[in-house]
C-alpha positions, 0 to 999 in steps of 0.5 A: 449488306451494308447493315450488316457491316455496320451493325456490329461497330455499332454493338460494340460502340454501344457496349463500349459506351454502357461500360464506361457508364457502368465505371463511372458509377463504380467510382461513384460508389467507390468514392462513398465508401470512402466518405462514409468510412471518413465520416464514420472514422472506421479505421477497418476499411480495405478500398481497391487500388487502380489496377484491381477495380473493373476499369483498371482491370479492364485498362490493362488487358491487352485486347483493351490496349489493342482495341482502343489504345489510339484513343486520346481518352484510353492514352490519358486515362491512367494517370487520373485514375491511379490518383483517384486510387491513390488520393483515397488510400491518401485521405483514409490514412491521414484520417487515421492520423486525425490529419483532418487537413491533410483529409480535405488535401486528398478528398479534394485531389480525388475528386479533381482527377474523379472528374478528368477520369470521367470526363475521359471516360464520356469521350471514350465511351462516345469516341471522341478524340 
């Protein structure tokens, strides 16, 4: 009877982990669409905010915040990754302005809260903290 109580905690231990994988390679390739649209200077590019990409989805259900809303990785996660958003929209913009330092100010932001979202992420997915 014992493996039967433990095994679903651990299913869902491990979908909670694969998920956090999964985003965490959304945002890499939410990351190169921005740079190859930097590089390219396409002007014609449409890139997600925090709250309509899979994780900020996902962070706002109700059942998320139930589930895990007394993690220290889910409570801190959202202010980083609204910057990763936001940094981007940022660096596209001045890039439209041929801004190229104000370019390199937001790339740099978004990559600093890039590693905090992931980092939080790895915690979260292994439940630490």
């Amino acid at each position: 009877t014992h493996l039967g109580h433990s095994f679903p905690t651990r299913r869902s231990s491990d979908l909670l982990e694969s998920f956090c994988e999964a985003v965490k390679l959304d945002h890499q390739l939410f990351k190169l669409d921005v740079y190859q649209h930097l590089f390219q200077q396409d002007r014609d590019i449409k890139i997600s905010d925090h709250t309509s990409c899979r994780l900020g989805q996902w962070y706002q259900s109700r059942a998320t915040e139930t589930q895990y809303g007394h993690h220290r990785g889910y409570q801190q996660l959202q202010g980083p990754h609204r910057i990763v958003h936001e940094s981007a929209h940022e660096a596209i913009r001045a890039a439209e302005q041929n801004d190229w330092s104000g370019v390199l100010r937001a790339v740099s932001e978004m990559e600093k809260s890039s590693v905090v979202v992931n980092r939080l992420l790895t915690e979260l997915g292994s439940h630490q903290g």
